[in-house]
C-alpha positions as CSV (number, residue, x, y, z in Angstrom):
1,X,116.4,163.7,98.9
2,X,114.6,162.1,95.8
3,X,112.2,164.2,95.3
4,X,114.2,167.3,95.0
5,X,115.0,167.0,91.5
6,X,114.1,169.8,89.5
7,X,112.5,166.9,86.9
8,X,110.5,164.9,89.4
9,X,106.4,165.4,88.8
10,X,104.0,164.4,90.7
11,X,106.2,164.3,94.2
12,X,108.6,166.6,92.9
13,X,105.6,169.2,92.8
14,X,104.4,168.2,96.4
15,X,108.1,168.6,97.8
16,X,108.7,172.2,95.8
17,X,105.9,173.5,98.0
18,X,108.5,173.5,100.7
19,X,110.6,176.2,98.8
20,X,107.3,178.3,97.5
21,X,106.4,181.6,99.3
22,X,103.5,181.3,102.1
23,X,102.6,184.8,101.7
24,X,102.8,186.8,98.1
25,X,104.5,189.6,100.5
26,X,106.7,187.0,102.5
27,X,110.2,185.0,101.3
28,X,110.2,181.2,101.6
29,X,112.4,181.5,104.8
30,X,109.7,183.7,106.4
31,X,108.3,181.0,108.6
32,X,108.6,182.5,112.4
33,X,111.6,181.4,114.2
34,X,109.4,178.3,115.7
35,X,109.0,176.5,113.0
36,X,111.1,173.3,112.8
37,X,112.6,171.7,109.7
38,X,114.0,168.1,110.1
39,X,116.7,167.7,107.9
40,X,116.8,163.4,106.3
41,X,120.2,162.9,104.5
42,X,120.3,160.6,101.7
43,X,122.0,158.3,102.8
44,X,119.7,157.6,105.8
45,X,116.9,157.2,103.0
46,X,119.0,154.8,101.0
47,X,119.8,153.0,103.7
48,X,116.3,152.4,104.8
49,X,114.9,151.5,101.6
50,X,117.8,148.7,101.1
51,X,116.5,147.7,104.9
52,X,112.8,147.0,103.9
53,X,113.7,145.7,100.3
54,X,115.3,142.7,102.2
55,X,112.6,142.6,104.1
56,X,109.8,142.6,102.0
57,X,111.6,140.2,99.3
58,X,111.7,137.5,102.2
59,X,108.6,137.5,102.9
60,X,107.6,137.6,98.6
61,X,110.0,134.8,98.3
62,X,108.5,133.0,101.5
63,X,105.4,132.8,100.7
64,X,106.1,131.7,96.9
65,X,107.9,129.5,97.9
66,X,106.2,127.7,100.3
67,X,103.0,125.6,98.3
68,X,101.0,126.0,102.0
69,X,101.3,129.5,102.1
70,X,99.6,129.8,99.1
71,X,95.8,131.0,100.1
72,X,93.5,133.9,99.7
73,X,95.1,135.4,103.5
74,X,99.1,135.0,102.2
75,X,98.1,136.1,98.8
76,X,97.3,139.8,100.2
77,X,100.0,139.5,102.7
78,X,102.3,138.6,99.9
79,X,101.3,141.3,97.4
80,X,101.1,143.9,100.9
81,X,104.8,143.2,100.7
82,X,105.7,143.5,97.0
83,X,104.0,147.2,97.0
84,X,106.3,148.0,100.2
85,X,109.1,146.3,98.2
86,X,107.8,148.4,95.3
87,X,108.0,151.4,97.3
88,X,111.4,150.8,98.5
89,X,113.0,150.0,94.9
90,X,111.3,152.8,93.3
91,X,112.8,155.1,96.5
92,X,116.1,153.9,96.1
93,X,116.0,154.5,91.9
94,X,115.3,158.0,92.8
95,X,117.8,158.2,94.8
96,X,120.4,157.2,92.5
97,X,118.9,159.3,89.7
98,X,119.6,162.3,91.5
99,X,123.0,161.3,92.6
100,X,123.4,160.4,88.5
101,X,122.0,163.7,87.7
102,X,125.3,165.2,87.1
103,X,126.4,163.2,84.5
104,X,123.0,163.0,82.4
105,X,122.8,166.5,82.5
106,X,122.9,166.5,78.6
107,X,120.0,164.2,78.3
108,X,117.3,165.7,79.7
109,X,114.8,163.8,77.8
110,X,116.0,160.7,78.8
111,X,116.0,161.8,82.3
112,X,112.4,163.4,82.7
113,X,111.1,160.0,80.9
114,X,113.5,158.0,83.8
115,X,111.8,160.5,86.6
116,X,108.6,159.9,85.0
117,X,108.4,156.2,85.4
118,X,109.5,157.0,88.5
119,X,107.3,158.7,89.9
120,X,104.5,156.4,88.7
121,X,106.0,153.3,90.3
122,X,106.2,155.6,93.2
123,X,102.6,156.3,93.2
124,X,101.0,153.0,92.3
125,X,102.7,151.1,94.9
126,X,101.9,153.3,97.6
127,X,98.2,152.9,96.4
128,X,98.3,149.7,96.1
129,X,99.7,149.1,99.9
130,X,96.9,151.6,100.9
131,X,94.4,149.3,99.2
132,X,95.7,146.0,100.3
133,X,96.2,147.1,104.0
134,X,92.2,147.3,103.5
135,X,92.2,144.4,101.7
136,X,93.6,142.5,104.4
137,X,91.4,143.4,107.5
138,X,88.3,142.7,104.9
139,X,89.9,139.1,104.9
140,X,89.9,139.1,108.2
141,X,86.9,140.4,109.1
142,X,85.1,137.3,106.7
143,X,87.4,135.4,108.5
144,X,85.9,136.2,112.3
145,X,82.3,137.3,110.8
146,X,81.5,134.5,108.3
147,X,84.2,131.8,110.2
148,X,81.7,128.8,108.3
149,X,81.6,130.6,104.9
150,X,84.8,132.0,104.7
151,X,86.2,129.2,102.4
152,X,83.5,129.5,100.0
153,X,83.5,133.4,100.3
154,X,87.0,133.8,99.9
155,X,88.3,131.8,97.3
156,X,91.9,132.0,95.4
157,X,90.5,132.9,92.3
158,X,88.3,135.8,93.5
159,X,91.4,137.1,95.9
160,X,93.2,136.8,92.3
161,X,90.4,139.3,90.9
162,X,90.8,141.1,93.7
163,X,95.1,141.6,93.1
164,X,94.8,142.0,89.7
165,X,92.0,144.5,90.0
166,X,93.8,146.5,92.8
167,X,96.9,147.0,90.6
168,X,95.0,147.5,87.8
169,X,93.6,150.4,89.2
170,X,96.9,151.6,91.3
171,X,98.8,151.9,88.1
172,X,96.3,153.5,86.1
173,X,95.1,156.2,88.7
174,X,99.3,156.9,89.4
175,X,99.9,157.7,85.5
176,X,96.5,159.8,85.4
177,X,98.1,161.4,88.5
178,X,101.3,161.8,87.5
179,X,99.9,163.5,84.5
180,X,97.8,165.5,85.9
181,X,100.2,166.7,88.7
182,X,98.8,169.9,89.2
183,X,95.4,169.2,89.7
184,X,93.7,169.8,92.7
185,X,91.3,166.8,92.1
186,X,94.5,164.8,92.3
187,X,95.7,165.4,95.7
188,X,91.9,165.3,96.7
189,X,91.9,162.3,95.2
190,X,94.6,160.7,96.9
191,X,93.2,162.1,100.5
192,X,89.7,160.8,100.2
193,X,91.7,157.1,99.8
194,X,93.6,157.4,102.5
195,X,90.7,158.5,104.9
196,X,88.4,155.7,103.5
197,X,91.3,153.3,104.0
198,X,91.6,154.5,107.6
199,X,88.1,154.4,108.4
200,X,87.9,151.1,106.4
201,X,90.6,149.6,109.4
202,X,89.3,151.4,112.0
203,X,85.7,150.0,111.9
204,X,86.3,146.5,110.8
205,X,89.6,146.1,113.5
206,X,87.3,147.5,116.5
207,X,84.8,145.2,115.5
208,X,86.5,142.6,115.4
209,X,88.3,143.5,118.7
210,X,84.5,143.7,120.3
211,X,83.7,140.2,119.1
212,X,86.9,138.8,120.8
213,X,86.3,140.3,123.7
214,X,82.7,139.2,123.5
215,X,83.9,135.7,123.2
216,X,86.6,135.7,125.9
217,X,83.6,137.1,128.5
218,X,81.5,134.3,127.6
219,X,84.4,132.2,128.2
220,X,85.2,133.5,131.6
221,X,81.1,133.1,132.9
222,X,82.0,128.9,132.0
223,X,85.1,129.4,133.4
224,X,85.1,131.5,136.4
225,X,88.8,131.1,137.7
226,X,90.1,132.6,134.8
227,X,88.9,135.7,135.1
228,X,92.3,137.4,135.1
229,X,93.4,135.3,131.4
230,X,90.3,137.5,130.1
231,X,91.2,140.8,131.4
232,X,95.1,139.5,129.9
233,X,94.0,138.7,126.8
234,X,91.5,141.9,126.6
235,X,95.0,144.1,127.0
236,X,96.9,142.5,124.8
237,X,93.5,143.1,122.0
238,X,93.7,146.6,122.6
239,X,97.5,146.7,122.8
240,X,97.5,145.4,119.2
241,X,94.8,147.5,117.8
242,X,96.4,150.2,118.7
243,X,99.5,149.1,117.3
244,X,98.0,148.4,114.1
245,X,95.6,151.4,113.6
246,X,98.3,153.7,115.4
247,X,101.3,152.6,113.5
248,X,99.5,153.2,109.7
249,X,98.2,156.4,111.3
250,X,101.5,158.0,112.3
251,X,103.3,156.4,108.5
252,X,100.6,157.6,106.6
253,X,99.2,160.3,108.2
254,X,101.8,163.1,108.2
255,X,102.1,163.0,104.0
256,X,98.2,163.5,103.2
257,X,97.8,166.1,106.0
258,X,100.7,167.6,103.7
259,X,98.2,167.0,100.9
260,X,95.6,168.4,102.8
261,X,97.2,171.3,103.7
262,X,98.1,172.2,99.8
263,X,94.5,172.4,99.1
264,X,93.4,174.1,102.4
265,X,96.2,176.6,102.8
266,X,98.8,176.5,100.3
267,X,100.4,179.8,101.3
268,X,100.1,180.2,104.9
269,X,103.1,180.3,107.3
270,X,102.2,177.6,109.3
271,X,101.3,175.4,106.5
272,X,104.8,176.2,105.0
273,X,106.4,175.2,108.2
274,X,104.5,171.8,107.4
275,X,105.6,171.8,103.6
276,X,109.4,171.9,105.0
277,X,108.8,168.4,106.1
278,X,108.2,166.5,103.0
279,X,110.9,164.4,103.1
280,X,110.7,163.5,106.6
281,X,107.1,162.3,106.1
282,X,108.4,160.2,102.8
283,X,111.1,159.0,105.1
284,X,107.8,157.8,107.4
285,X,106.1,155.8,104.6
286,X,109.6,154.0,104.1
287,X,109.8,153.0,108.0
288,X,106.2,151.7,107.5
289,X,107.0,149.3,104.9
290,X,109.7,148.2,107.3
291,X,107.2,147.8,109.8
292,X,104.3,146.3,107.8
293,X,106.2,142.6,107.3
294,X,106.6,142.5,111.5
295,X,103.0,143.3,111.6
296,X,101.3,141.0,108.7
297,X,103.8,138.7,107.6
């Protein structure tokens, strides 16, 4: 995997808590005989960052392309999928700067420099599709909310702001990561987005949920025979929230509980059964960007 390589920073750090001792008495491998370690060859990581680079560049190229795509709603949807495609390319680089790592072993500089922008890219565009996964149910909330004022609310130029402020601050808060790598306050950091991100989704996507349903019963009470569209229609709601809340959930979630678990208990057994996992849980974040164009796009 990527982030195995002795030079790699911030993630490399993350992933190398896998191999540290959960106990000062124990060895690395002293884990209890339950604890389960899912091993994700490279090649099945290649393979599924090529898979959502295609993806993603579609829908970039899509929605670039086509002049009535280009509004406030597509403009997140379209930079949602150049931080997955962001996240994908930078995967795949790492990839193939281990498998290089062989033949640059005399130029470590130049490698540690290579790792180092990589790690950053890493970083920022997995912040940035945090942020614009928000971004995107605030859009829609205006959208259902403020349905007459949503035009003057959300114009292009202040969804421009909006882009260029988000990876403004994704790129800057990655290098101050990356540099600080061994922080505490970075990892803490990178939780407390993640939860506000979830709870961002989760309160404005219920919400929104409630007012459809909301509508569709005052729908039915004009329309009494239809009664059994609204219970339909109130399935498939709850069917999709919990596809889209669930599915960033499951991605996301297994990676900052690793975080979480580096600040909470760094050396326990059953947090180093958890540490094992890193890559699998990087492997998860990649399947989510495959998942994110079916979703939004």
């Amino acid at each position: 995997m990527p982030m195995q390589a002795p030079q790699s920073r911030l993630l490399g750090s993350l992933n190398a808590t896998a191999t540290a001792s959960p106990s000062p008495g124990l060895a690395a491998n002293h884990t209890g005989p339950w604890c389960l370690q899912v091993p994700i060859p490279d090649g099945l990581f290649l393979s599924l960052g090529l898979v959502s680079l295609v993806e993603n560049l579609l829908v970039v190229v899509a929605i670039a392309k086509n002049r009535n795509l280009h509004s406030p709603m597509y403009c997140f949807i379209c930079c949602l999928a150049l931080s997955d495609l962001l996240v994908s390319v930078s995967s795949v680089l790492a990839v193939l700067l281990l498998l290089e790592a062989g033949a640059l072993a005399g130029r470590a500089a130049v490698v540690q420099q290579l790792d180092d922008v990589i790690d950053v890219l890493i970083c920022s565009s997995m912040v940035s599709s945090l942020c614009f996964l928000g971004a995107i149910a605030v859009d829609r909330y205006i959208s259902i909310f403020y349905a007459l004022r949503y035009h003057s609310i959300v114009t292009l130029p202040r969804a421009r702001c909006v882009v260029l402020a988000v990876w403004g601050a994704s790129v800057t808060s990655s290098s101050l990561f990356v540099a600080y790598y061994n922080h505490t306050a970075v990892l803490l950091c990178l939780i407390i987005l993640f939860l506000a991100m979830l709870a961002l989704m989760a309160v404005l996507y219920v919400r929104m949920f409630t007012r459809a349903c909301q509508h569709a019963q005052g729908i039915a009470r004009l329309h009494k025979g239809q009664r059994p569209s609204h219970q339909g229609s109130g399935l498939k709601g709850a069917a999709t929230l919990t596809i889209l809340l669930g599915i960033f959930f499951f991605c996301w979630g297994p990676f900052f509980l690793h975080l979480a678990l580096i600040v909470l208990c760094p050396r326990h057994p059953t947090c180093s059964c958890v540490f094992k996992n890193f890559n699998l849980f990087l492997t998860l974040i990649i399947c989510n960007s495959i998942v994110d164009p079916l979703i939004y796009a």
